[in-house]
Structures are given as C-alpha cells and as structure tokens.
PyMOL CGO cylinders between C-alpha atoms (Angstrom):
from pymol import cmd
from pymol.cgo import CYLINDER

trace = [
    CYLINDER, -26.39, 9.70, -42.41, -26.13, 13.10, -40.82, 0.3, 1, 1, 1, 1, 1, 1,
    CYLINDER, -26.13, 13.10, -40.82, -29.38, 13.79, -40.07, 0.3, 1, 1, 1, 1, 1, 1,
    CYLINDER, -29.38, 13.79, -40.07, -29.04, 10.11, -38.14, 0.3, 1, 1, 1, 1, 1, 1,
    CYLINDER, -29.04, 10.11, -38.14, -26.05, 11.17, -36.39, 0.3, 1, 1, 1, 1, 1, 1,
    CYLINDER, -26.05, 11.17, -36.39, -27.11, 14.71, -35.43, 0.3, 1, 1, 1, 1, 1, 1,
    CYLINDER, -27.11, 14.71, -35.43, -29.75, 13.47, -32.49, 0.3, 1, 1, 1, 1, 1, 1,
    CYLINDER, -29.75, 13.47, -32.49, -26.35, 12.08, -31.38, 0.3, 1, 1, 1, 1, 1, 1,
    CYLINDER, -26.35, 12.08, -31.38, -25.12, 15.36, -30.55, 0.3, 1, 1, 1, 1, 1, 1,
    CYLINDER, -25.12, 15.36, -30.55, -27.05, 16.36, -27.05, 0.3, 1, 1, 1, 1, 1, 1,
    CYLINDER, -27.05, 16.36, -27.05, -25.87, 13.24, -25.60, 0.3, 1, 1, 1, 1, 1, 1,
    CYLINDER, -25.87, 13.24, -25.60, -22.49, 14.90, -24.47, 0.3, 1, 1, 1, 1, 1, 1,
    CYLINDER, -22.49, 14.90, -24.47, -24.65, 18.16, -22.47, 0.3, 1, 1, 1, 1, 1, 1,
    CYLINDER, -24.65, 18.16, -22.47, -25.25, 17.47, -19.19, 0.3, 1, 1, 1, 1, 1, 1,
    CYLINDER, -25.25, 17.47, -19.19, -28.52, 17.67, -17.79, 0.3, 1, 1, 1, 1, 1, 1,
    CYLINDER, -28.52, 17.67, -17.79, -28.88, 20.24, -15.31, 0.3, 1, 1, 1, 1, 1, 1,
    CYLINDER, -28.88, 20.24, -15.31, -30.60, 17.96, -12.51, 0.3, 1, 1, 1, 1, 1, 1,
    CYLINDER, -30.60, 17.96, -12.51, -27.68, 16.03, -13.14, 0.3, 1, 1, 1, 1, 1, 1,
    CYLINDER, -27.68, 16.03, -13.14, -25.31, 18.95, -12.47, 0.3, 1, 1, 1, 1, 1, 1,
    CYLINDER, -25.31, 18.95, -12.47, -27.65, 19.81, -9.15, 0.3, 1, 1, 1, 1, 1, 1,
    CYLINDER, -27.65, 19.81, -9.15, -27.30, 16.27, -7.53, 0.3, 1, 1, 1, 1, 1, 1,
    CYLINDER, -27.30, 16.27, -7.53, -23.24, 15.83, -8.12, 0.3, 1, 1, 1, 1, 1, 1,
    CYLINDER, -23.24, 15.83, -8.12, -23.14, 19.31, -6.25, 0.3, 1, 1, 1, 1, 1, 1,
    CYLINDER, -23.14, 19.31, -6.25, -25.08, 17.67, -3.52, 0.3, 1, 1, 1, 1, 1, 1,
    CYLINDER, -25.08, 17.67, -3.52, -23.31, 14.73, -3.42, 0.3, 1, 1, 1, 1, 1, 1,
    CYLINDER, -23.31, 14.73, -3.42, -20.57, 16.00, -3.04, 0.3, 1, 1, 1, 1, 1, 1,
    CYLINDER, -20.57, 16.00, -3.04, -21.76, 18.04, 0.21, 0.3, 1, 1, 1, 1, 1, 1,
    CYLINDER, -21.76, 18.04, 0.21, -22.72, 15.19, 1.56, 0.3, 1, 1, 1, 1, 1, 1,
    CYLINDER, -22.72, 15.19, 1.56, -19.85, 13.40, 0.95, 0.3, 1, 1, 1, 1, 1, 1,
    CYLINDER, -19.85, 13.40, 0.95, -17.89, 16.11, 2.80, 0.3, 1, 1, 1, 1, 1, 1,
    CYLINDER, -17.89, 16.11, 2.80, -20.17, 16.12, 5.59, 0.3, 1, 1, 1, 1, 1, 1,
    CYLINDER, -20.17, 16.12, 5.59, -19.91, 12.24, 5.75, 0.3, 1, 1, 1, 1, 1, 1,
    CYLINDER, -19.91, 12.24, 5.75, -16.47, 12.19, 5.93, 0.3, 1, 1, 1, 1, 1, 1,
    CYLINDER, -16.47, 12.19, 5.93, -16.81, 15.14, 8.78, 0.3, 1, 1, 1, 1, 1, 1,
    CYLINDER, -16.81, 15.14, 8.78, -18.96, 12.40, 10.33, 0.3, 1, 1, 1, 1, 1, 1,
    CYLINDER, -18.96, 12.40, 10.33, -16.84, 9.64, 10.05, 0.3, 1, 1, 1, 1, 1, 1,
    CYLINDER, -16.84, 9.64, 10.05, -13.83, 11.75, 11.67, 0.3, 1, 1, 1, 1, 1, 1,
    CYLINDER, -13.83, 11.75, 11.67, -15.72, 12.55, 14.72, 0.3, 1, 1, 1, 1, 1, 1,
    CYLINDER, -15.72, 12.55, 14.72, -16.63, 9.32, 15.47, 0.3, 1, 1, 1, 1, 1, 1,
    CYLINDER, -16.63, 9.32, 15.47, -12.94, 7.96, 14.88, 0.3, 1, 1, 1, 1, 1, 1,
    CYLINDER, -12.94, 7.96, 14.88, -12.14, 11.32, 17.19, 0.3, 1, 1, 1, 1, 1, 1,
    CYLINDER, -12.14, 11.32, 17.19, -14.86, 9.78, 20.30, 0.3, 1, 1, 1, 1, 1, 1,
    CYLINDER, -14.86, 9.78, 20.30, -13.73, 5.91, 19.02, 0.3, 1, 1, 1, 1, 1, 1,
    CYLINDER, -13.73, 5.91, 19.02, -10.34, 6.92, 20.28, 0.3, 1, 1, 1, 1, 1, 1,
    CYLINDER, -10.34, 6.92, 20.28, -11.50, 8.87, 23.31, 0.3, 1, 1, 1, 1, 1, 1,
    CYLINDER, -11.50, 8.87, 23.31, -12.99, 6.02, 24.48, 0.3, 1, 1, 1, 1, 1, 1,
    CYLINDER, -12.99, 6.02, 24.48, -10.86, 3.29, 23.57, 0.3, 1, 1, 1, 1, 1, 1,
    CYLINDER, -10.86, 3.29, 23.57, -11.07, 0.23, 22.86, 0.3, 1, 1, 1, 1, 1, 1,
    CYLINDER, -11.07, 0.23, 22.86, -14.37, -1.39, 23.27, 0.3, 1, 1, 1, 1, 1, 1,
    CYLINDER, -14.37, -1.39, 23.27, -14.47, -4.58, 21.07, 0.3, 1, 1, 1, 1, 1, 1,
    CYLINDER, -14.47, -4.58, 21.07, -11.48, -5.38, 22.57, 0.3, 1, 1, 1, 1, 1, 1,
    CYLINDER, -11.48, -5.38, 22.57, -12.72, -4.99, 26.38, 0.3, 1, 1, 1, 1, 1, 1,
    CYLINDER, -12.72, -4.99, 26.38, -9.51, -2.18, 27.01, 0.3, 1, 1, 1, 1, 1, 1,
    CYLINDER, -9.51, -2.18, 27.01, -12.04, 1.06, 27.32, 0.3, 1, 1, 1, 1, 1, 1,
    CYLINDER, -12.04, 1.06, 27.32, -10.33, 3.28, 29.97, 0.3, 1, 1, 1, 1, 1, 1,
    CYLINDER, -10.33, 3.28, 29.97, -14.31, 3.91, 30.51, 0.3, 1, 1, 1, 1, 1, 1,
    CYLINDER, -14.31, 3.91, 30.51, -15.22, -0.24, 31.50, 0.3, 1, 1, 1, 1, 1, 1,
    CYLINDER, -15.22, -0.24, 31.50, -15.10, -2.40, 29.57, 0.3, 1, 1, 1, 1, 1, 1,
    CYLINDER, -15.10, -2.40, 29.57, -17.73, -1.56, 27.01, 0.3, 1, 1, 1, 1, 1, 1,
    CYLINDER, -17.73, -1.56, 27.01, -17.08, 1.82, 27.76, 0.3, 1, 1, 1, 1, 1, 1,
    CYLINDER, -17.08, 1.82, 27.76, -20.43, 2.67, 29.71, 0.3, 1, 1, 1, 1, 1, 1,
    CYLINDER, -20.43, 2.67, 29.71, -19.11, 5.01, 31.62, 0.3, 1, 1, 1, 1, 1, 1,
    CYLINDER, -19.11, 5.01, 31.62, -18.02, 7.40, 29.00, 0.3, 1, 1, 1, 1, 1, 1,
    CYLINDER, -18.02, 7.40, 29.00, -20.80, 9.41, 29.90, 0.3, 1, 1, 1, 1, 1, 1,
    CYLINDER, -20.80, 9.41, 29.90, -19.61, 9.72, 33.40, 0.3, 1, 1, 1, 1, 1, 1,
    CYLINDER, -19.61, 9.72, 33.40, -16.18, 11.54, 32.24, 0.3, 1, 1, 1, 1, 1, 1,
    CYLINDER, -16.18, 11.54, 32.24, -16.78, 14.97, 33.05, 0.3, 1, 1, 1, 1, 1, 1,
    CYLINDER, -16.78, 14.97, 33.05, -19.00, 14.63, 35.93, 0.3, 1, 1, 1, 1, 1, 1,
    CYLINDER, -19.00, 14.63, 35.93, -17.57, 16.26, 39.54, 0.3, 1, 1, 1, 1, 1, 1,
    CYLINDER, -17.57, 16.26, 39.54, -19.40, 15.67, 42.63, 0.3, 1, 1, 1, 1, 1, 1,
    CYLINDER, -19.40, 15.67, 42.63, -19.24, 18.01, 45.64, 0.3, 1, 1, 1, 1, 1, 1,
    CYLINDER, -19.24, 18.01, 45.64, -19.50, 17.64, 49.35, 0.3, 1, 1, 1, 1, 1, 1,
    CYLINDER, -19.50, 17.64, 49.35, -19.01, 20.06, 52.31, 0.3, 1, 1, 1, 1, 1, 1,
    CYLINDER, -19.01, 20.06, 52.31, -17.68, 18.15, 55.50, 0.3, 1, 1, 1, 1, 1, 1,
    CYLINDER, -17.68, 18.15, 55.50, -16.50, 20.50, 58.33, 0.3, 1, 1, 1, 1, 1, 1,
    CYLINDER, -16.50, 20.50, 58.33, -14.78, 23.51, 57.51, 0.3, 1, 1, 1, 1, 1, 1,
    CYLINDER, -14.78, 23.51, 57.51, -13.64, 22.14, 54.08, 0.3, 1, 1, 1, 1, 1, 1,
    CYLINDER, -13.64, 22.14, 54.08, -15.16, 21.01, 50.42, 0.3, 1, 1, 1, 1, 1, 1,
    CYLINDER, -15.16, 21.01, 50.42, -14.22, 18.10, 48.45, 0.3, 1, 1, 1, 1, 1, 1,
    CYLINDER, -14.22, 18.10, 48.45, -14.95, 17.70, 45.02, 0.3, 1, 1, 1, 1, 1, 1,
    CYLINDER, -14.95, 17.70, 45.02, -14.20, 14.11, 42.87, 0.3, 1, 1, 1, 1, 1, 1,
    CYLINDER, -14.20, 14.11, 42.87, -14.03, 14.75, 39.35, 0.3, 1, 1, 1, 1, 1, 1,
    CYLINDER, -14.03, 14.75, 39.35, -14.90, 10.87, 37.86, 0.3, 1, 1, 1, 1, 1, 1,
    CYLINDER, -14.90, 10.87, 37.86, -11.85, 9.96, 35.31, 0.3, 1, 1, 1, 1, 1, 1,
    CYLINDER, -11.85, 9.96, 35.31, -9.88, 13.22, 36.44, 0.3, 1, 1, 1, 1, 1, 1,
    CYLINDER, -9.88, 13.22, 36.44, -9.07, 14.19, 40.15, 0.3, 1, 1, 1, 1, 1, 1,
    CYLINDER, -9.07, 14.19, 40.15, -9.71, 14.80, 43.59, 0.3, 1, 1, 1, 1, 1, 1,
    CYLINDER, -9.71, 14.80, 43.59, -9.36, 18.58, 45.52, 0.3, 1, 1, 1, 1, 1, 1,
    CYLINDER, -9.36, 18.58, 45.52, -9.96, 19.71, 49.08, 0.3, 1, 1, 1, 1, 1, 1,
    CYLINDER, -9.96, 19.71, 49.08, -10.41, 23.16, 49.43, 0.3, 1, 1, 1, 1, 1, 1,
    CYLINDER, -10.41, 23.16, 49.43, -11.75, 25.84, 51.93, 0.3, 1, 1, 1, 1, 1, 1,
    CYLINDER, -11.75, 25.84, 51.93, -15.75, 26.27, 52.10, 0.3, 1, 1, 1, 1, 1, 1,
    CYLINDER, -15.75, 26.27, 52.10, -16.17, 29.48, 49.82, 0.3, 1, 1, 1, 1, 1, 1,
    CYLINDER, -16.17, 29.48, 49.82, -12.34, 28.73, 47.81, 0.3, 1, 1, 1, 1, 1, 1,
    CYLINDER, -12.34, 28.73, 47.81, -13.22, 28.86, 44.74, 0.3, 1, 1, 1, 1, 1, 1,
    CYLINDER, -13.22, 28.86, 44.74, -10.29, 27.74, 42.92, 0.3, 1, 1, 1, 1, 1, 1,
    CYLINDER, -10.29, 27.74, 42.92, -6.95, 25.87, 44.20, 0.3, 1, 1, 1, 1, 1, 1,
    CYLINDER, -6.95, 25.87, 44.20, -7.13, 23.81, 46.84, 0.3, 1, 1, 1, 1, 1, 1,
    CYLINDER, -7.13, 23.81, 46.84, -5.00, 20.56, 47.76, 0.3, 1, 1, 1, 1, 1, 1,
    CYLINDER, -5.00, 20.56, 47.76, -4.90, 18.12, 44.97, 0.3, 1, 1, 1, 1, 1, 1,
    CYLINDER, -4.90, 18.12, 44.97, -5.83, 14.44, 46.25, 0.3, 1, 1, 1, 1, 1, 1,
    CYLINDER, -5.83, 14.44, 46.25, -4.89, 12.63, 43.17, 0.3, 1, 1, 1, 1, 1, 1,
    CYLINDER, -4.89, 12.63, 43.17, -6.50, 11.29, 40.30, 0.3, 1, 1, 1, 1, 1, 1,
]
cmd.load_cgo(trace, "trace")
C-alpha cells in the first residue's frame, strides 16, 4: 500500500509554470483594476451618457472639445474662448490676466 500511496505525494508541490502564471495574473489583475478606475475617473468626467445628461451633449461628443481655446485679435485687444471653461479679453501682447467674460 505504500508504494501505491507514495506517487501520491508530488501532488501537493506546485508546478513552477503554475507559480509563474498566478504571479502574472495577478499583475494583470492590478493593472485591470487600474483600468477599470480610469475609465470610472473619464465616465464621471463626462457624465452621464446613457442617460442623455453629459455636460458634453448628449452623448457626450464633445468631450473632446473640453480643453480647446480659440483666439482672435480684433482692434487693439485679444479674445480667447476656452470651450466648457471661459471667456477673456486682454491687451494684444498681455499675456496673462485680462477681463474675464464669463464662462
């Protein structure tokens, strides 16, 4: 009976491939749930888009429109829109300040 049960015994070592892939796993797993927590991070950026309440349209195609600003020189003074944030009139050559126009 022993020498039945003894091929028994290498059944509880764990084969080193074995070892290898739960390591990567569980790198993957991490980097999945990194993943998965940008997206909720952009998902709430965004807003709602199934339910047609994006602050970006309603399916949120203009998201990628968020940081743009847009310049123009008229007369003695430049204007610059920022799309989603705000509006500033400033001297030709200002580079910073200005008057705030809104948002």
């Amino acid at each position: 009976m022993t020498s039945y049960f003894s091929r028994t015994a290498s059944f509880h070592v764990v084969p080193s491939e074995l070892s290898e892939l739960r390591t990567s796993e569980d790198a993957i797993d991490g980097h999945r749930a990194s993943l998965m927590g940008r997206i909720a991070d952009l998902e709430r950026e965004i807003g709602d888009i199934n339910g047609g309440n994006s602050k970006y349209s309603v399916d949120g195609e203009l998201f990628m429109l968020r940081d743009a600003c847009h310049k123009l020189e008229h007369g003695k003074y430049e204007y610059e829109v920022c799309i989603f944030g705000q509006a500033t009139q400033r001297d030709i050559g200002q580079k910073n300040g200005g008057t705030n126009l809104g948002s």
